[in-house]
C-alpha positions as CSV (number, residue, x, y, z in Angstrom):
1,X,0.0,0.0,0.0
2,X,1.9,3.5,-1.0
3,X,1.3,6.6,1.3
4,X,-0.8,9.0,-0.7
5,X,0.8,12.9,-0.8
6,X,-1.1,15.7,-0.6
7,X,-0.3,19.7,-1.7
8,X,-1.5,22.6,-0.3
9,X,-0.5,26.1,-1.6
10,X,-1.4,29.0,0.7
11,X,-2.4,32.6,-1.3
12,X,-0.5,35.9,-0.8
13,X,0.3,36.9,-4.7
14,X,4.3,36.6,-4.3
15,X,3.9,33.4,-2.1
16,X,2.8,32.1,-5.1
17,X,6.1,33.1,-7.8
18,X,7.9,30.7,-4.1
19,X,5.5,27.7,-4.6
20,X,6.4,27.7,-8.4
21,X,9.6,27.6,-7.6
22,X,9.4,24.9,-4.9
23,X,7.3,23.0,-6.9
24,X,10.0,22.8,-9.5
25,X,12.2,21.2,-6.6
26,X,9.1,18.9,-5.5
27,X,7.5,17.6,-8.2
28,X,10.1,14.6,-9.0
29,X,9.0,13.4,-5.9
30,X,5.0,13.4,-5.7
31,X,4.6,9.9,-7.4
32,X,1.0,9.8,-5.9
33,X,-0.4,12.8,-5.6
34,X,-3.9,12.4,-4.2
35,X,-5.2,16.2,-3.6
36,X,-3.8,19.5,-4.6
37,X,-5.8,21.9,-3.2
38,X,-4.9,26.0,-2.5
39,X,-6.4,29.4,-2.1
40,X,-6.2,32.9,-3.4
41,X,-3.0,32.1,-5.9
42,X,-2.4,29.1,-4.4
43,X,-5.7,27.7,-6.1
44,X,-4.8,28.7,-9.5
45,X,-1.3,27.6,-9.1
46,X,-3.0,24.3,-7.6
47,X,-5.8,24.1,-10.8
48,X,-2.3,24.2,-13.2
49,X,-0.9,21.4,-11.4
50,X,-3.5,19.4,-11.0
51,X,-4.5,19.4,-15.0
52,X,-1.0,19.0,-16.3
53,X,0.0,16.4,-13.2
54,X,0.1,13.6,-16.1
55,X,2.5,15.5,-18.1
56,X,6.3,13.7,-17.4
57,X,7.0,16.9,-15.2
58,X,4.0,16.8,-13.4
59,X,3.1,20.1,-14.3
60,X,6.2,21.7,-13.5
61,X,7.2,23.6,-16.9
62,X,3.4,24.7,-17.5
63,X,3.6,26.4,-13.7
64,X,6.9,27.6,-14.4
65,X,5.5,29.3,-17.9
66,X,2.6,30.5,-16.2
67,X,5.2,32.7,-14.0
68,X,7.9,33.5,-16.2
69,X,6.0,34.3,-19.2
70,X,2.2,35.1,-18.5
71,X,2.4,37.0,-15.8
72,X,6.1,38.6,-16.7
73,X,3.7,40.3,-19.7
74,X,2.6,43.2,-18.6
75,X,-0.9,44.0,-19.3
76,X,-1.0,47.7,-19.3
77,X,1.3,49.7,-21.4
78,X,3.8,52.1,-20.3
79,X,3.7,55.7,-21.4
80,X,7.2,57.0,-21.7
81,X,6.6,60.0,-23.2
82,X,4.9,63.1,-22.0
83,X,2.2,62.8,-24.4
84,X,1.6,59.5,-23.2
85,X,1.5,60.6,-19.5
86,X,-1.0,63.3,-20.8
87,X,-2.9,60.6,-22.1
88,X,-3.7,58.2,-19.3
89,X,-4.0,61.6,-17.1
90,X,-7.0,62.2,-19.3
91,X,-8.3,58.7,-18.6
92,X,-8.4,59.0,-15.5
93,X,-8.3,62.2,-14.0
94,X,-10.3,64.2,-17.0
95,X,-7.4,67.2,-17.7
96,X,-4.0,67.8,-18.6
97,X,-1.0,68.8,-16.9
98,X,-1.1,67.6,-13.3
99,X,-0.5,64.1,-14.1
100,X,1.8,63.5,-11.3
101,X,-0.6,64.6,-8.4
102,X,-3.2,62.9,-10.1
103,X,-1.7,59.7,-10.5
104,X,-0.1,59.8,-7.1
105,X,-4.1,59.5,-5.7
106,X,-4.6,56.2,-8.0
């Protein structure tokens, strides 16, 4: 009779960048993983694992791209340039040329 292994992964946003990385280090050792369970972060790092848990890494590389390339993308562009600054000010603060104070309040 093998021991069954179980996973849990807490939530916290950075924890969960840590429990990719230990689950690099763990996952040539869970030859019977029986539950992965987490919250906040930890559940979607968990829901990764436990649909690509057949793969030969166990997941590993799919977590690992998750983190390194998903969420490494940001999603909202940068503005360099003044008129870019001017731009988002407008979005959200409705006028031009106090950008800085405005954003500072977002």
């Amino acid at each position: 009779m093998s021991t069954k292994q179980i996973l849990i992964l807490q939530g916290g946003g950075a924890f969960g960048a840590y429990e990719c990385g230990v689950y690099q280090a763990l996952a040539p050792h869970l030859d019977d993983l029986a539950v992965v369970a987490g919250t906040s972060i930890g559940a979607i790092n968990a829901s990764m694992i436990a649909k690509h848990y057949h793969e030969k890494d166990r997941g590993a590389r799919t977590l690992q791209r998750f983190w390194k390339e998903v969420l490494a993308t940001p999603s909202f562009p940068f503005f360099p340039f003044r008129s870019g600054r001017t731009a988002l000010n407008r979005h959200y603060c409705g006028y031009p040329g106090r950008e800085i104070d405005c954003l500072r309040q977002l």
